[in-house]
OpenMM code with the backbone's topology and positions (N, CA, C; nanometers):
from openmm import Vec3, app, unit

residues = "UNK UNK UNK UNK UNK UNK UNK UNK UNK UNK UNK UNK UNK UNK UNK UNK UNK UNK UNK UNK UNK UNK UNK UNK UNK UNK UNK UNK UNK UNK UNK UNK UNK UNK UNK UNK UNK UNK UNK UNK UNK UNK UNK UNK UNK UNK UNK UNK UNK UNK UNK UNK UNK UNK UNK UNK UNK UNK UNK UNK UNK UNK UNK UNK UNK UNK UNK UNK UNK UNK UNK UNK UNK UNK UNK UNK UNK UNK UNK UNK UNK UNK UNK UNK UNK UNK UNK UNK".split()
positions = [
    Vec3(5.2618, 11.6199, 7.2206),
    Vec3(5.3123, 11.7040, 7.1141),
    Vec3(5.1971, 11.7626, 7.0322),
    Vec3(5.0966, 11.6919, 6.9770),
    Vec3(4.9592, 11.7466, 6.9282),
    Vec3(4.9382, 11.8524, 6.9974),
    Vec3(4.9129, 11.7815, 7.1309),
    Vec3(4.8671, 11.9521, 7.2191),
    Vec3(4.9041, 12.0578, 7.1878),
    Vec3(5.0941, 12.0618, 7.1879),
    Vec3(5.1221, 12.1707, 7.1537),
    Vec3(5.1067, 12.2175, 7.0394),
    Vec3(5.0706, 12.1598, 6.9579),
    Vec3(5.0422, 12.1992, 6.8047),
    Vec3(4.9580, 12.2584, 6.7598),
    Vec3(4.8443, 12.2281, 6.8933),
    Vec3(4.7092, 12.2682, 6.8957),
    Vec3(4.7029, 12.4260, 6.9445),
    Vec3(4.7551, 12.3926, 7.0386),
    Vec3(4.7908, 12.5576, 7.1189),
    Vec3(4.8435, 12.6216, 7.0520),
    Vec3(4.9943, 12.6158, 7.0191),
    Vec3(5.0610, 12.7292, 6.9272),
    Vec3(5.0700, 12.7105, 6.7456),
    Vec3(5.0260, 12.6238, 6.7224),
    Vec3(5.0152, 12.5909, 6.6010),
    Vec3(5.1701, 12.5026, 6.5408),
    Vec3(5.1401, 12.4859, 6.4006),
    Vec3(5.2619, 12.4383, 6.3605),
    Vec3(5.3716, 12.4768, 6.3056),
    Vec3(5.5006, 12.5166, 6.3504),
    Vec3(5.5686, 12.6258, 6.3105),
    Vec3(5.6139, 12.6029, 6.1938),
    Vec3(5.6084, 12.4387, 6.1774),
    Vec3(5.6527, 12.4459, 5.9174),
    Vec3(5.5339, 12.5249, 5.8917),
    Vec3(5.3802, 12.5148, 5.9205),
    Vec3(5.3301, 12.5477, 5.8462),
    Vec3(5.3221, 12.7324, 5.8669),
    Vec3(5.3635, 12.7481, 5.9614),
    Vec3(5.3808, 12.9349, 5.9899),
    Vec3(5.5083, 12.9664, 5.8704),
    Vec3(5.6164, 12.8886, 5.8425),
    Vec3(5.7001, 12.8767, 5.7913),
    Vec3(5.6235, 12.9101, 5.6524),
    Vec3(5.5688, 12.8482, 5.5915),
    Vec3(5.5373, 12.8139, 5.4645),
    Vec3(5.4390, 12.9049, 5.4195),
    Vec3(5.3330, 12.9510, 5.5269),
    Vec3(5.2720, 13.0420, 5.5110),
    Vec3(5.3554, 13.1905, 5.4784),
    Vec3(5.4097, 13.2127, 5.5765),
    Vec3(5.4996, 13.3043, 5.5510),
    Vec3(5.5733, 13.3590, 5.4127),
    Vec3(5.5588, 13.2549, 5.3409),
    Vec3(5.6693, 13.2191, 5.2317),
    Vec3(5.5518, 13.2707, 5.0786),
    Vec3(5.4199, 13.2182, 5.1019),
    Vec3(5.3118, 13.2529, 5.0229),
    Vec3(5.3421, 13.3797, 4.9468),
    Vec3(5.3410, 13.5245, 4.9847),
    Vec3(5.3569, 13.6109, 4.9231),
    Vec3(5.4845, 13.6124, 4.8112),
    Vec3(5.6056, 13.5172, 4.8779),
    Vec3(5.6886, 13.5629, 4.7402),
    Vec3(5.6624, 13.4286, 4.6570),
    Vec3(5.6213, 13.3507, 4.6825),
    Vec3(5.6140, 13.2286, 4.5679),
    Vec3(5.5094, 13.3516, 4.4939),
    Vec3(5.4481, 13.3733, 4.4985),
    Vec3(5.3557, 13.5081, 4.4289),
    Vec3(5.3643, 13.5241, 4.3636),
    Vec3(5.4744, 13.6198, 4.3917),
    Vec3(5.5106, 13.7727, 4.3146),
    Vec3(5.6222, 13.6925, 4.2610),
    Vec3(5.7369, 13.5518, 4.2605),
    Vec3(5.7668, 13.5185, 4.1839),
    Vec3(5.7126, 13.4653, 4.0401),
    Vec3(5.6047, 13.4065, 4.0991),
    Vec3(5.4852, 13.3155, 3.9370),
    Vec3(5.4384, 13.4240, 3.8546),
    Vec3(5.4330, 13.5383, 3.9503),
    Vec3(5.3962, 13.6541, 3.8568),
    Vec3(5.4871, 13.7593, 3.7486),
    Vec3(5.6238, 13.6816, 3.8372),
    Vec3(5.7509, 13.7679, 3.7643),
    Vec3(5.7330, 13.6343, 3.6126),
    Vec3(5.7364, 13.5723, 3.6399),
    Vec3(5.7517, 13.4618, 3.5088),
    Vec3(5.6944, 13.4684, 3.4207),
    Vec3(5.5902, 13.5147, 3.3487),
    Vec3(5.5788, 13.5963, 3.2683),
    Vec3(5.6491, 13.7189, 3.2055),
    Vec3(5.6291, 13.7724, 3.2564),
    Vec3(5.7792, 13.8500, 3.2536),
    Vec3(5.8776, 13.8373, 3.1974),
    Vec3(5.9766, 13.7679, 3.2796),
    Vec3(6.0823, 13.7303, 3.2620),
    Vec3(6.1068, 13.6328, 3.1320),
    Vec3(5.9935, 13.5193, 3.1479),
    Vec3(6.0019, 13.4341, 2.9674),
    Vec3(5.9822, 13.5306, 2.8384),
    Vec3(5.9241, 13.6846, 2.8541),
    Vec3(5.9419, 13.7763, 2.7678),
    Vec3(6.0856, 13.8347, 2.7112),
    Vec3(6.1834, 13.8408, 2.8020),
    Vec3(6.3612, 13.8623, 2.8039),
    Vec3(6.4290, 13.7744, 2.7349),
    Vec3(6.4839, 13.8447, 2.6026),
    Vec3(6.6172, 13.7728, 2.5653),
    Vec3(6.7093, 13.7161, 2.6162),
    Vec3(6.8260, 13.6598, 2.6146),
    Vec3(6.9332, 13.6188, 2.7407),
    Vec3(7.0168, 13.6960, 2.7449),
    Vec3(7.0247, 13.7747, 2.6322),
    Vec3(7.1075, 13.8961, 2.6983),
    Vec3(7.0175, 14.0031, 2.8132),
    Vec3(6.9390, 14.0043, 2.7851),
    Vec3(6.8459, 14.1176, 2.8997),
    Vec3(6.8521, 14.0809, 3.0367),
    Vec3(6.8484, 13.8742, 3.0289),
    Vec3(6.8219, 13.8668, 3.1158),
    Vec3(6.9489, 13.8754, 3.2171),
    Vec3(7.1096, 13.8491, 3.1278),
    Vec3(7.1906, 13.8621, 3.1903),
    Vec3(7.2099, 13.9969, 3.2164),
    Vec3(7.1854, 14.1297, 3.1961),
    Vec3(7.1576, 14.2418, 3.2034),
    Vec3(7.1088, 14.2544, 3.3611),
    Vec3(7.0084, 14.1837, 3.3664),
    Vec3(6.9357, 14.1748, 3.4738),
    Vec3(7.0217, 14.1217, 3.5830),
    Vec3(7.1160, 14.0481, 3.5852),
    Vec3(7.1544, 14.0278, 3.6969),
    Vec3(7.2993, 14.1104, 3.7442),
    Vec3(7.3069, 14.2087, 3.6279),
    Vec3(7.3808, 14.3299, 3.6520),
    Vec3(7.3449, 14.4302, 3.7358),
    Vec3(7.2105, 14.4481, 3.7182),
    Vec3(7.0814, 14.5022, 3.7336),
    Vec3(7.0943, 14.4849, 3.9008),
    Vec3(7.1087, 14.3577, 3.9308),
    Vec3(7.0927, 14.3119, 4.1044),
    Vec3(7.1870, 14.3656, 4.1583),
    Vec3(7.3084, 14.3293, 4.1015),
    Vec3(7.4388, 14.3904, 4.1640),
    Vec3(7.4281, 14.4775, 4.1920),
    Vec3(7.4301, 14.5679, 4.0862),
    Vec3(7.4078, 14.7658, 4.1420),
    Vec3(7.2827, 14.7830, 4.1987),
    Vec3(7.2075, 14.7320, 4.2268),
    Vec3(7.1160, 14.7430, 4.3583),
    Vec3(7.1477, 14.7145, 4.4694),
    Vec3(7.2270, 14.5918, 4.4523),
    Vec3(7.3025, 14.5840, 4.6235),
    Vec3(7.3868, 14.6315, 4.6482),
    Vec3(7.4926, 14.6863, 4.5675),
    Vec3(7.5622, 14.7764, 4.5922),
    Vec3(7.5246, 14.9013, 4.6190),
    Vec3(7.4205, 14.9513, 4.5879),
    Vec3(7.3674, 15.0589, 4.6314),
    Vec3(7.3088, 15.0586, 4.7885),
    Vec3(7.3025, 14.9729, 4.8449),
    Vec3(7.2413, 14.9195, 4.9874),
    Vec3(7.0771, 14.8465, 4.9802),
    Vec3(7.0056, 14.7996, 4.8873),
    Vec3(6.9253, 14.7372, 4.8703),
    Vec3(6.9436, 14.6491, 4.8978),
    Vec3(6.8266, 14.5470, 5.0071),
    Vec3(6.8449, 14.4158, 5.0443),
    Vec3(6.8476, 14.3279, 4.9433),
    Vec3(6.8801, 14.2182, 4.9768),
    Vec3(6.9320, 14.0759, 4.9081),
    Vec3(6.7470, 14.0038, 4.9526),
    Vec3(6.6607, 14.0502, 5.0448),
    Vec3(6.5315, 14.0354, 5.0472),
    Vec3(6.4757, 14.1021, 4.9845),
    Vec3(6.5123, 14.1945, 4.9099),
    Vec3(6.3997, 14.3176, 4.8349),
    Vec3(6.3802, 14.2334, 4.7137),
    Vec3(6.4599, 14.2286, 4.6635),
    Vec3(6.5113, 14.1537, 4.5271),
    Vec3(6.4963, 14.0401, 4.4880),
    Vec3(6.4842, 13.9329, 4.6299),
    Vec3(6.4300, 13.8147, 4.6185),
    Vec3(6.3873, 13.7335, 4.5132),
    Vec3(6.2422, 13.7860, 4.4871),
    Vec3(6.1365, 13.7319, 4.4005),
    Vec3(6.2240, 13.7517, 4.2929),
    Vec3(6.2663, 13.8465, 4.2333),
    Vec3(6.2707, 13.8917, 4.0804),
    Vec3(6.4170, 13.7967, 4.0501),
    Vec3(6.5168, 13.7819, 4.1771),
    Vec3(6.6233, 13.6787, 4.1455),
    Vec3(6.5817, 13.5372, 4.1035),
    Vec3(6.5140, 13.5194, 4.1985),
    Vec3(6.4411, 13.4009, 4.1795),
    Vec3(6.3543, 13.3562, 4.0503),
    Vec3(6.3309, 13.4611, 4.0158),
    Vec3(6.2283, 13.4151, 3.8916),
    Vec3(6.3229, 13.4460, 3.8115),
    Vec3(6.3927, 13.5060, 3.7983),
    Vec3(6.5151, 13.4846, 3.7053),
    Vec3(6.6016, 13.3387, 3.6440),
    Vec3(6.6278, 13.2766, 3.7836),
    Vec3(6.7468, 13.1369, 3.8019),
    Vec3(6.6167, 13.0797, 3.7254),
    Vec3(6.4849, 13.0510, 3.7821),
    Vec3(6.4070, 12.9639, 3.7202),
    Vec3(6.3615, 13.0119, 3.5518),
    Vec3(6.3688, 13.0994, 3.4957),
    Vec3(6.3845, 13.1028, 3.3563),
    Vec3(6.4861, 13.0826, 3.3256),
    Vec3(6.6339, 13.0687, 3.3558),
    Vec3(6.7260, 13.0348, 3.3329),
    Vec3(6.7454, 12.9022, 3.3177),
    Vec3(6.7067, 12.8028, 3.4420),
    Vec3(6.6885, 12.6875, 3.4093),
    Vec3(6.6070, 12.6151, 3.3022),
    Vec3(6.4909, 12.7137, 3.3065),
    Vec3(6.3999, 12.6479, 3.1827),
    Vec3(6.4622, 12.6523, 3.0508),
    Vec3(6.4996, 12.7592, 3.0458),
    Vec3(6.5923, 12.7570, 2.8938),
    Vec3(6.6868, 12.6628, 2.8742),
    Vec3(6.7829, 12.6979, 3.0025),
    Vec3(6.9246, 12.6017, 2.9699),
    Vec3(6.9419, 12.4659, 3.0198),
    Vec3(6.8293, 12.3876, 3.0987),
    Vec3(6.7907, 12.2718, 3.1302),
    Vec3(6.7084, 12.2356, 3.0844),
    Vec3(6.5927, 12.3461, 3.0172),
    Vec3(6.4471, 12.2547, 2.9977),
    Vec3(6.3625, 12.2289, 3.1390),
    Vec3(6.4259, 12.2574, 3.2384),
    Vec3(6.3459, 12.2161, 3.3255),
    Vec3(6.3213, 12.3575, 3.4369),
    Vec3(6.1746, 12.3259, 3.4796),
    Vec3(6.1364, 12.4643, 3.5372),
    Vec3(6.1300, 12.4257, 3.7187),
    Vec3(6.1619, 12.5053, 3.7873),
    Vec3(6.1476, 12.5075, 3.9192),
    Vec3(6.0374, 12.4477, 3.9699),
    Vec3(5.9928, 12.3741, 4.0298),
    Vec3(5.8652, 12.3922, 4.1025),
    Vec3(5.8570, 12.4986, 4.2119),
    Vec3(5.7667, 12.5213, 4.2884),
    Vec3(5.7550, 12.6195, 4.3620),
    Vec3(5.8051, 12.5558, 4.5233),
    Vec3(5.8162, 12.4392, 4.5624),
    Vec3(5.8277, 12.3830, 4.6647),
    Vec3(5.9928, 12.4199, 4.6900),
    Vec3(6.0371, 12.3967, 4.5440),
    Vec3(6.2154, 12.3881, 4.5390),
    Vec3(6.2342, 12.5503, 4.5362),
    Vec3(6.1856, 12.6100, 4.5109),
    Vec3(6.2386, 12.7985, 4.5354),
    Vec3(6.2692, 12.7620, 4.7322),
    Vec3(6.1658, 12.7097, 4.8104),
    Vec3(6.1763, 12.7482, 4.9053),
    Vec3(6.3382, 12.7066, 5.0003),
    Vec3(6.3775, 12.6213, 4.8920),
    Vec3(6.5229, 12.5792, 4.9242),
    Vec3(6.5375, 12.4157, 4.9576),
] * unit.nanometer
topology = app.Topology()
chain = topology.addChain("A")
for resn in residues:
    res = topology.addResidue(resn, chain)
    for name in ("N", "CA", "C"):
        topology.addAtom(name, app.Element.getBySymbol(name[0]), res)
């Protein structure tokens, strides 16, 4: 099994790599987003709707959903996402 691991590599970590760019551009939305009232921010997820309703992916939007739920939690739990738990 090494062998093959060796040869084609390891597909969690292709997985995870993969994943790098939006943990990103989420940490980078968080700033951001801890700037938003809770009305803005619920605004914001008005905001998503009529984007997908417009035909915008549910991947375009990703990051900025995401960094959303996790200011949401921070406020209304106190507790903030780690980045391991975005990945699901």
């Amino acid at each position: 099994m090494k062998l093959i691991s060796k040869i084609f590599g390891d597909s969690n970590k292709k997985l995870l790599k993969g994943t790098d760019p939006i943990i990103s551009r989420i940490n980078e939305l968080e700033k951001e987003f801890g700037t938003l009232s809770d009305e803005q921010l619920k605004e914001k997820t008005e905001e998503f709707k009529t984007r997908i309703g417009k035909g915008e992916t549910i991947d375009n939007i990703l990051p900025e959903s995401f960094a959303l739920v996790r200011e949401a939690a921070k406020r209304t739990l106190g507790q903030r996402h780690y980045d391991v738990q975005l990945l699901g």
